[in-house]
Structures are given as C-alpha cells and as structure tokens.
FIKOLZA-1660 file (N, C-alpha, C; in steps of 0.1 Angstrom, whole numbers, plus 5000, padded with zeros to 4 digits):
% residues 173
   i   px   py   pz ch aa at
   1 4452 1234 0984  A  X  N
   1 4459 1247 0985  A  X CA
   1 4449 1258 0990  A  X  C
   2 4439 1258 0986  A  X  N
   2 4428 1270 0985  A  X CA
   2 4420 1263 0999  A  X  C
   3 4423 1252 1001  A  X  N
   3 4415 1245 1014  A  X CA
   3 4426 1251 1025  A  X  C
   4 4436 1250 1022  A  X  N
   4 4445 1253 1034  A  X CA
   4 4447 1269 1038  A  X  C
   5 4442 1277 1027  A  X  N
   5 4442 1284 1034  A  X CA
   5 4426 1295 1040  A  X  C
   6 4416 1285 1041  A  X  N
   6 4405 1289 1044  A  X CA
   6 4404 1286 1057  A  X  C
   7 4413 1267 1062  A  X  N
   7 4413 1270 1074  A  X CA
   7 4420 1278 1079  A  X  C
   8 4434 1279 1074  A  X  N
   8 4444 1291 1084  A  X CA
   8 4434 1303 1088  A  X  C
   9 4425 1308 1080  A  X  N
   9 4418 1322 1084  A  X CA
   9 4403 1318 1090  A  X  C
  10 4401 1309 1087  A  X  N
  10 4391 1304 1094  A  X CA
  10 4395 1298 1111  A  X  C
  11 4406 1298 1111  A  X  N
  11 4416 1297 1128  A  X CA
  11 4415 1310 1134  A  X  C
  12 4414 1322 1131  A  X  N
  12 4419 1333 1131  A  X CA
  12 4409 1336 1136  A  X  C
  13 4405 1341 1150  A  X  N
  13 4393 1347 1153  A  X CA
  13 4385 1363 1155  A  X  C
  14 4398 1367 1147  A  X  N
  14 4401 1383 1142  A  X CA
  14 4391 1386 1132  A  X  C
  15 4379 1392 1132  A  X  N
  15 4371 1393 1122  A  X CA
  15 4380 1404 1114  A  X  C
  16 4391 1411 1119  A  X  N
  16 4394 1421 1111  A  X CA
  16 4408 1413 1100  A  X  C
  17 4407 1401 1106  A  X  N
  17 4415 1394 1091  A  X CA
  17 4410 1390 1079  A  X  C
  18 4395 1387 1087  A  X  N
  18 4384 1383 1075  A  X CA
  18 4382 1390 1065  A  X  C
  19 4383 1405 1067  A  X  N
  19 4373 1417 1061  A  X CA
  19 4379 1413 1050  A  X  C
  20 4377 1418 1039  A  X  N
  20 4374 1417 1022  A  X CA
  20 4382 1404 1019  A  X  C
  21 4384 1393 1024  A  X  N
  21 4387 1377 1020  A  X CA
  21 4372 1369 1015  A  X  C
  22 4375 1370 1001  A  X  N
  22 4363 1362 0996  A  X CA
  22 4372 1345 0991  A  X  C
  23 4361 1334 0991  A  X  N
  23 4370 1324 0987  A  X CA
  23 4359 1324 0973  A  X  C
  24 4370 1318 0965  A  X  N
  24 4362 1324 0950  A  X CA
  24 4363 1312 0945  A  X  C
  25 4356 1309 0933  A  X  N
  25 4359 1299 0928  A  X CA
  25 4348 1298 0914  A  X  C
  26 4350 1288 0904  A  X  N
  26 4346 1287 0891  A  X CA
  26 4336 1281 0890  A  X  C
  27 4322 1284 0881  A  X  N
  27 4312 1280 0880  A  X CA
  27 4309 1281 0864  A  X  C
  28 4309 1271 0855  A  X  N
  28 4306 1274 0840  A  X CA
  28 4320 1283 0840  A  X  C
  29 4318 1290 0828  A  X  N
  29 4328 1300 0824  A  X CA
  29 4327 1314 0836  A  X  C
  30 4321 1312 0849  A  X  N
  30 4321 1326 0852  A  X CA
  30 4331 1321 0868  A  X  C
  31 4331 1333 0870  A  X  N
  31 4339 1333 0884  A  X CA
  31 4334 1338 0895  A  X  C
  32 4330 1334 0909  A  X  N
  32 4320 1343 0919  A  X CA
  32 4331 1342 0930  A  X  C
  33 4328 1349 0938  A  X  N
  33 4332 1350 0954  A  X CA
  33 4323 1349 0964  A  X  C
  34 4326 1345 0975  A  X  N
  34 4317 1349 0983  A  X CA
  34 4326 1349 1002  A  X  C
  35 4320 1359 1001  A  X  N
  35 4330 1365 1019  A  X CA
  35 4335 1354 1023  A  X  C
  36 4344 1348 1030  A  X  N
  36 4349 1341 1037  A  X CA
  36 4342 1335 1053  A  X  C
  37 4337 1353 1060  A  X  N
  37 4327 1353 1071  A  X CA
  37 4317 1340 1073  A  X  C
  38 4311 1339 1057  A  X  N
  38 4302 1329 1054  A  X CA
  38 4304 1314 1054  A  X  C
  39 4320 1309 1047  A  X  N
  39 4324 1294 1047  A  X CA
  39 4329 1294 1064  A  X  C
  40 4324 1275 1062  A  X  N
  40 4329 1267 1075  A  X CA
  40 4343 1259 1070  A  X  C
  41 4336 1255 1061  A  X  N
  41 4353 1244 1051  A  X CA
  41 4348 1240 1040  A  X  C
  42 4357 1239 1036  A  X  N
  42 4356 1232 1019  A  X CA
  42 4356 1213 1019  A  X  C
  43 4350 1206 1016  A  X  N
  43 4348 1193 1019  A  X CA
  43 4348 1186 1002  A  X  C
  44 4356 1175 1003  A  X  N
  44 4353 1167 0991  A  X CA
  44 4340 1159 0986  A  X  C
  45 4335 1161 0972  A  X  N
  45 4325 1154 0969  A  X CA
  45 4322 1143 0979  A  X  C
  46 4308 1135 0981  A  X  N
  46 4307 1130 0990  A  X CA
  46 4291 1125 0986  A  X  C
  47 4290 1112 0986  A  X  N
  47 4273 1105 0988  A  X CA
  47 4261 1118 0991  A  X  C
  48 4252 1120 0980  A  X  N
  48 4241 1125 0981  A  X CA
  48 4230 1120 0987  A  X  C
  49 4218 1118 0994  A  X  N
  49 4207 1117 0997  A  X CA
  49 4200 1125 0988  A  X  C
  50 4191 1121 0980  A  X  N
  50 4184 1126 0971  A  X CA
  50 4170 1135 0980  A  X  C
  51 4164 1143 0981  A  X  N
  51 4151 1145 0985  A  X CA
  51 4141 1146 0977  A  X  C
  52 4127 1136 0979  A  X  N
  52 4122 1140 0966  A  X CA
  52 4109 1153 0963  A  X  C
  53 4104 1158 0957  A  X  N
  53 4098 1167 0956  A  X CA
  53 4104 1180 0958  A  X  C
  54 4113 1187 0957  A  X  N
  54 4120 1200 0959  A  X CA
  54 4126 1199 0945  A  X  C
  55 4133 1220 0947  A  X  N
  55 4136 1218 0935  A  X CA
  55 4151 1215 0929  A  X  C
  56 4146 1211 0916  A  X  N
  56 4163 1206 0912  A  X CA
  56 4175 1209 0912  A  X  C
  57 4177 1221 0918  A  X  N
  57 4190 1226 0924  A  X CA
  57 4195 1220 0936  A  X  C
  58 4178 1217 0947  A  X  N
  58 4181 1210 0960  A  X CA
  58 4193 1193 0956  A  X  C
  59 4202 1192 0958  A  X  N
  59 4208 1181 0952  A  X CA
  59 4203 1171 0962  A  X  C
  60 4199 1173 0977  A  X  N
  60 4196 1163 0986  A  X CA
  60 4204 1166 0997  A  X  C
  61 4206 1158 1007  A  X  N
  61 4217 1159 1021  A  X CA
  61 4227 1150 1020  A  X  C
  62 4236 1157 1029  A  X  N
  62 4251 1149 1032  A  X CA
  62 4251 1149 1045  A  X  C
  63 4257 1138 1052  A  X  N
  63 4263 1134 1064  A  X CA
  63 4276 1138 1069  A  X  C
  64 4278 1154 1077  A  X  N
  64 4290 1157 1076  A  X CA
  64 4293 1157 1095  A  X  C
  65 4300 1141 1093  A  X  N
  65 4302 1145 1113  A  X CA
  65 4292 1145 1120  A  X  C
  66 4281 1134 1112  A  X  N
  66 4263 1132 1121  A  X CA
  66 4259 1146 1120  A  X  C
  67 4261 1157 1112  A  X  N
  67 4251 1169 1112  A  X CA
  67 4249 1167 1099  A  X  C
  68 4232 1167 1100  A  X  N
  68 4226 1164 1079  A  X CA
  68 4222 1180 1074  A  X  C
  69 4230 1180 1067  A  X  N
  69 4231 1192 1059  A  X CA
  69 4228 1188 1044  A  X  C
  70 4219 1199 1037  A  X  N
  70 4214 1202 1025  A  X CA
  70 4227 1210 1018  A  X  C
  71 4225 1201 1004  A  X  N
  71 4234 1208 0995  A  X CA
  71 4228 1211 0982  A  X  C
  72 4234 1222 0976  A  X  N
  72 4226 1231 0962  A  X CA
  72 4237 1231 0955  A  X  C
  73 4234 1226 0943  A  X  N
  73 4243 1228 0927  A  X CA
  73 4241 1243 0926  A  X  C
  74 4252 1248 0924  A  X  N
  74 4257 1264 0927  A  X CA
  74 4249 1262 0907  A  X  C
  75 4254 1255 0900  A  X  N
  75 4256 1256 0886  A  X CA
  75 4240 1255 0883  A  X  C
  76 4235 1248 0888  A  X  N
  76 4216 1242 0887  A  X CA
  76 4208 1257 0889  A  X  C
  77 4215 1259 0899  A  X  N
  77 4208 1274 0910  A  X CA
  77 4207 1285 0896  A  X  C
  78 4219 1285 0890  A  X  N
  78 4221 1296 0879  A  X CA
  78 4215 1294 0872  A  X  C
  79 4208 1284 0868  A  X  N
  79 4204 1280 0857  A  X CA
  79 4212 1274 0845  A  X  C
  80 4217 1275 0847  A  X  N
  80 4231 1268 0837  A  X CA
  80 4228 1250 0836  A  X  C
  81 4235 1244 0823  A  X  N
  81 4231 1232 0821  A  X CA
  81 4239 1225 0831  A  X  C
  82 4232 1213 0835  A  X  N
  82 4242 1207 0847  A  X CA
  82 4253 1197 0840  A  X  C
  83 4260 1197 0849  A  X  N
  83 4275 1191 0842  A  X CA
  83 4278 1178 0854  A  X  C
  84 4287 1169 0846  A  X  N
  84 4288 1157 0855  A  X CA
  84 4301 1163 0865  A  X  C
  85 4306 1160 0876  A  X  N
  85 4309 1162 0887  A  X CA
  85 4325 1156 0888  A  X  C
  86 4336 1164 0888  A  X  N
  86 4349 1155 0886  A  X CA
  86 4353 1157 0900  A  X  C
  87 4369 1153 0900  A  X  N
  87 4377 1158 0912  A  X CA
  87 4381 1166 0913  A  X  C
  88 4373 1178 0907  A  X  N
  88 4380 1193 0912  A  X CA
  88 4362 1193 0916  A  X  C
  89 4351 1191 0915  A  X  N
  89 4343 1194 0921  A  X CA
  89 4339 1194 0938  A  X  C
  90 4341 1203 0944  A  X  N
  90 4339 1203 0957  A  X CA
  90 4324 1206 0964  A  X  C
  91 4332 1207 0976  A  X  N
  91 4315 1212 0980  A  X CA
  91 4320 1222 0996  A  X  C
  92 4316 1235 0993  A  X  N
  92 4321 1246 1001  A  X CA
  92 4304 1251 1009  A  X  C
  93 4310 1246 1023  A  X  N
  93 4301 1244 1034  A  X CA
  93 4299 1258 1042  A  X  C
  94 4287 1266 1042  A  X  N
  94 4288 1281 1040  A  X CA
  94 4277 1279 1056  A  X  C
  95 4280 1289 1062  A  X  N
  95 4264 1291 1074  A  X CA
  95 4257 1306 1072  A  X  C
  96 4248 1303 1074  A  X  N
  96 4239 1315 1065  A  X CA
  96 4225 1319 1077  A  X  C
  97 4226 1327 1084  A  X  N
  97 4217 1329 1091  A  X CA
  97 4217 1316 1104  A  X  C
  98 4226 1311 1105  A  X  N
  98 4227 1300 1115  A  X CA
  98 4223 1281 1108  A  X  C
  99 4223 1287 1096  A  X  N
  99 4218 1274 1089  A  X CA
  99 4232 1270 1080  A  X  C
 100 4234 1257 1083  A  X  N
 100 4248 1256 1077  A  X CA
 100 4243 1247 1065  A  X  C
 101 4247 1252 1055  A  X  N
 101 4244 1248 1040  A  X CA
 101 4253 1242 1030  A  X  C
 102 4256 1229 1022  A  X  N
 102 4267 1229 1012  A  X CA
 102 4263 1234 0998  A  X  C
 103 4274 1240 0993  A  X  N
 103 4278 1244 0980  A  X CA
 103 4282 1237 0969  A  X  C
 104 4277 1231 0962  A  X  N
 104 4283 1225 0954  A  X CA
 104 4290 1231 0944  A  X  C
 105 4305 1233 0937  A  X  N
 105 4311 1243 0925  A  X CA
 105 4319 1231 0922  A  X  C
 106 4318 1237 0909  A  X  N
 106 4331 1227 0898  A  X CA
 106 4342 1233 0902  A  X  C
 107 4349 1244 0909  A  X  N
 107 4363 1245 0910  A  X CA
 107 4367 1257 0921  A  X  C
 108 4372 1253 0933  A  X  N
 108 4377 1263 0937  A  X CA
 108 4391 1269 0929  A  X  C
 109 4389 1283 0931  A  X  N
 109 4401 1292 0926  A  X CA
 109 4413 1294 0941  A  X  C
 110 4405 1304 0948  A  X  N
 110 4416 1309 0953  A  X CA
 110 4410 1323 0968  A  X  C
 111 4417 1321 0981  A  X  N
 111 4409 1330 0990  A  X CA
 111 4416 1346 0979  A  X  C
 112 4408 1353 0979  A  X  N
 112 4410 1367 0974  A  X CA
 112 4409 1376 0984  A  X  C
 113 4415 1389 0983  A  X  N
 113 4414 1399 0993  A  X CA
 113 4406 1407 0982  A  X  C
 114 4397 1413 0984  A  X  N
 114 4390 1425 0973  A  X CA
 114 4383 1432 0984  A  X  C
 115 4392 1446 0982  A  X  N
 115 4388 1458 0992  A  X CA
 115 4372 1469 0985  A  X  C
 116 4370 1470 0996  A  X  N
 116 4354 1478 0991  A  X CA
 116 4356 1485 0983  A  X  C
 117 4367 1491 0980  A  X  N
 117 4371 1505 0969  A  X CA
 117 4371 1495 0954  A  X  C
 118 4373 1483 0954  A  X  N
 118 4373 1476 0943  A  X CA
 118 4359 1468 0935  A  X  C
 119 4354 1468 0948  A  X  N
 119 4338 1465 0943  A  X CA
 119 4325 1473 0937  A  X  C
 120 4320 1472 0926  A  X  N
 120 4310 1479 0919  A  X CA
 120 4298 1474 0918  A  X  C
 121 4287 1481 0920  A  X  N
 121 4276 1476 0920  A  X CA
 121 4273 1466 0904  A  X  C
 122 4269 1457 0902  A  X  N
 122 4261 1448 0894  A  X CA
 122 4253 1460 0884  A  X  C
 123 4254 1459 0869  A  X  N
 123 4246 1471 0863  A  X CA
 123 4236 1463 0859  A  X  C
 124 4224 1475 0861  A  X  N
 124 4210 1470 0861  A  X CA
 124 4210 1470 0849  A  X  C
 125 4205 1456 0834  A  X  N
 125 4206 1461 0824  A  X CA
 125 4189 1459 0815  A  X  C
 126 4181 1457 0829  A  X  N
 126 4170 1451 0824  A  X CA
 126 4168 1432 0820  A  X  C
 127 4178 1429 0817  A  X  N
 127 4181 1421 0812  A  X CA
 127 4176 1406 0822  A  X  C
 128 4166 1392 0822  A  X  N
 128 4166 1387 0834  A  X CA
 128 4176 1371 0823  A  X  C
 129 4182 1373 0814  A  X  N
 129 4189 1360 0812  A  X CA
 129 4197 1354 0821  A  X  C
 130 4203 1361 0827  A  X  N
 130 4215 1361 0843  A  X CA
 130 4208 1354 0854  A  X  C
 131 4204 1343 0855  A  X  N
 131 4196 1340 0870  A  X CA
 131 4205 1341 0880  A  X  C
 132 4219 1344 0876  A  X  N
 132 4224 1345 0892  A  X CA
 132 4227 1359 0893  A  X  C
 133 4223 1368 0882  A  X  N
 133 4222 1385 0885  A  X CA
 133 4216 1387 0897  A  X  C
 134 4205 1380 0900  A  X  N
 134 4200 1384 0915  A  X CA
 134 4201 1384 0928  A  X  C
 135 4215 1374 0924  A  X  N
 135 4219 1368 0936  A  X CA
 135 4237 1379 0938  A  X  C
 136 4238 1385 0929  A  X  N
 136 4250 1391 0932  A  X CA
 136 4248 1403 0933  A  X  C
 137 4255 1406 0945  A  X  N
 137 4254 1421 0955  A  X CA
 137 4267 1433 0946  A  X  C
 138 4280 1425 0941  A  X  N
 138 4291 1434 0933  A  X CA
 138 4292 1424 0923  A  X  C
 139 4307 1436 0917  A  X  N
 139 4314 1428 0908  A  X CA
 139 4329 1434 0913  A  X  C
 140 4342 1425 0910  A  X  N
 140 4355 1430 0915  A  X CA
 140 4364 1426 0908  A  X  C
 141 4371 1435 0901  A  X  N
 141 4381 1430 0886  A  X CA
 141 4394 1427 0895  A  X  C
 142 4401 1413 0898  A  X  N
 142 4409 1409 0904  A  X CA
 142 4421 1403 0892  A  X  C
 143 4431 1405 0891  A  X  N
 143 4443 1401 0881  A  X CA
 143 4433 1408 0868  A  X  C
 144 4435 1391 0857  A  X  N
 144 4425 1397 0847  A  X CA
 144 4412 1392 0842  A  X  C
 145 4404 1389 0855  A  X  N
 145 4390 1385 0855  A  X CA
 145 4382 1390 0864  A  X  C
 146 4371 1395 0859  A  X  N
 146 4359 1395 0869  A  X CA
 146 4354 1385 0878  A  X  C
 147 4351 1388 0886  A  X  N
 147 4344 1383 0899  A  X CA
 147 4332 1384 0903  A  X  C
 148 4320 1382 0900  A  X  N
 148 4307 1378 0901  A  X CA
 148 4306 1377 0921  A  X  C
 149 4305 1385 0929  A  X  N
 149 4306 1385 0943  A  X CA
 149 4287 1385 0949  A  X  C
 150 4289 1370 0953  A  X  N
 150 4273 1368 0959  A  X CA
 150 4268 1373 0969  A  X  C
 151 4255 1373 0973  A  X  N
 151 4248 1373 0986  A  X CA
 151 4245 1362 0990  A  X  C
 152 4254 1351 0999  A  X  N
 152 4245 1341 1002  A  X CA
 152 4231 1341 1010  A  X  C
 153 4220 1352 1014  A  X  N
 153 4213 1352 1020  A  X CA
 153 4203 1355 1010  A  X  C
 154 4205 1358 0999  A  X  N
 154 4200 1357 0984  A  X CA
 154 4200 1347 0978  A  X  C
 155 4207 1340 0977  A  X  N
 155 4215 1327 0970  A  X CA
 155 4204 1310 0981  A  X  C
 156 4204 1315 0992  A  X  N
 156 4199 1300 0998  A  X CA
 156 4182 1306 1001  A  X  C
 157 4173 1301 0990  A  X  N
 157 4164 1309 0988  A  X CA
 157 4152 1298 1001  A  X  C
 158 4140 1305 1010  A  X  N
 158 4130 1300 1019  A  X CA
 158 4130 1285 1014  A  X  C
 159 4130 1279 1006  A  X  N
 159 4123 1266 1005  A  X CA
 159 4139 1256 1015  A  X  C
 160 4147 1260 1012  A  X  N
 160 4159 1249 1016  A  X CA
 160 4158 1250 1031  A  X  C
 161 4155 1265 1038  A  X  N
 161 4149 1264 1051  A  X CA
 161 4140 1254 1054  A  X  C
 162 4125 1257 1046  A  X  N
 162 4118 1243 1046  A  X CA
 162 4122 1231 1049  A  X  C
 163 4131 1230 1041  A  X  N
 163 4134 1214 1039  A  X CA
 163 4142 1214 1050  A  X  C
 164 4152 1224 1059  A  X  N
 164 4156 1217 1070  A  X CA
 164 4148 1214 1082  A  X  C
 165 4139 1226 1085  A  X  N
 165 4125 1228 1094  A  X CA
 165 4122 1211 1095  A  X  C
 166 4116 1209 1082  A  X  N
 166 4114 1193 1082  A  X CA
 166 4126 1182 1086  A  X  C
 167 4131 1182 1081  A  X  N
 167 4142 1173 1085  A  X CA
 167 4143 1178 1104  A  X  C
 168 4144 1184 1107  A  X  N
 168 4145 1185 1122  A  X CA
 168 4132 1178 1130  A  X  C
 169 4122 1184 1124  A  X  N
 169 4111 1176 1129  A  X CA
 169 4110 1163 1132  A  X  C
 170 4118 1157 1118  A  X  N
 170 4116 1141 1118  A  X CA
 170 4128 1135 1127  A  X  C
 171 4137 1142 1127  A  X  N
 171 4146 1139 1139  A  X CA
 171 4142 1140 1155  A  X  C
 172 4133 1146 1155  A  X  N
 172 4127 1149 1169  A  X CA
 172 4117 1140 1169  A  X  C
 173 4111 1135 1162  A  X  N
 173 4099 1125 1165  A  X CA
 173 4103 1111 1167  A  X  C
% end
C-alpha cells in the first residue's frame, strides 16, 4: 500500500508534488519520516552480504539489479536493541548525495504530507540518551503521534561512504 504509493509520486516529476511528502515509518516504539525527495523504492527483505570490520549498524550489501548497495539497520544506528527481522521488515532505498543507500526499518507506516508550518524544531534537552536526536532536523504531530523527521545526510554517517569508495575500487581492478 505505502509501496504503491511512493512509486505513484516517485512517477511524478513535479518536485512541487514532492514538497512536504515524507514516507514515514516505525522503528522500536518511535515513528520517523523522512522527505520522499530522498527514497528510490521500498524493496523487500533480501540476502545480506556481511562486510567485515565496519560498524554494526553497517548490515553489509545487497544486489539490487547488479548495483551493490550498502544497507544500515535504521534500529542498530539508534542504538536501540536489535530485533529479529519479520515480513513487515523492509528495506527503503534512499540516494543521499548521489550515493544510493538501503534502510533497513521494521515497518513502513504511510507517505505523509507535513507542511513546514507543522514542523518544530527537535528541543535541545541536553540530554545525549537519544542517539537518533542527532540525526533529526524536526518533529511533526500528524493524527495522534509524533514524527521524529530525519536528516538523511546526518543519518548515512562518512564511514558507509568509505565502504563504497572501496567497493568501487575493487570493481575497477
């Protein structure tokens, strides 16, 4: 459902259909968004390649259509305890500076429209228990839950670059 309609707007070459369409979805008990601008598609669980030495959020690469893309446990990244992986776990395929990245989340929700008049900055509370406090630019009270709204260019931190840098290399040799 939430797949179908990411391509319909992901068809749409209207950046002005995009504007505040976040596809949002569930991580632990919290709920995040992130722009739409950013997803390619939403893809089903799928064979990991492990990589070894990186860190444990890096889950490893996937084979999508002969392009090897690195994928990150959204839930690892937070810190949060890792959980085993059902069939609501997907994997939402984001490009981020030209680097196309998978997402791993336990549950997509739903594309949301949240207009800038609804988004509030994140309150500074001192507090660093929140490892994904850093990574979130708002917050957007949608029905009757909050929305945790990321930066993916926060969120896919220098080392996963690394690891593609490499991977390219070894394809070229």
């Amino acid at each position: 459902m939430a797949e179908e309609l990411v391509e319909e707007l992901l068809e749409e070459d209207d950046s002005d259909s995009q504007k505040g369409k976040f596809m949002t979805f569930q991580t632990g008990k919290e709920y995040f968004g992130i722009s739409i601008s950013y997803v390619n598609e939403i893809i089903a669980m799928q064979p990991i390649t492990p990589i070894p030495e990186v860190d444990n959020y890096i889950k490893g690469l996937i084979n999508l259509r002969g392009k090897i893309i690195p994928v990150i446990d959204v839930r690892v990244r937070f810190k949060m305890e890792p959980t085993e992986y059902t069939d609501r776990t997907c994997i939402i395929v984001i490009d981020v500076k030209s680097t196309v990245i998978g997402l791993i989340v336990e549950k997509i929700e739903e594309v949301d429209t949240i207009l800038d008049d609804d988004i509030v900055p994140p309150p500074s509370l001192g507090h660093k228990e929140h490892e994904h406090s850093k990574y979130v630019y708002g917050l957007a009270r949608t029905g009757n839950r909050v929305k945790l709204l990321l930066d993916p260019e926060r969120l896919i931190k220098q080392e996963i670059f690394n690891v593609l840098e490499d991977i390219q290399e070894e394809e070229q040799s």
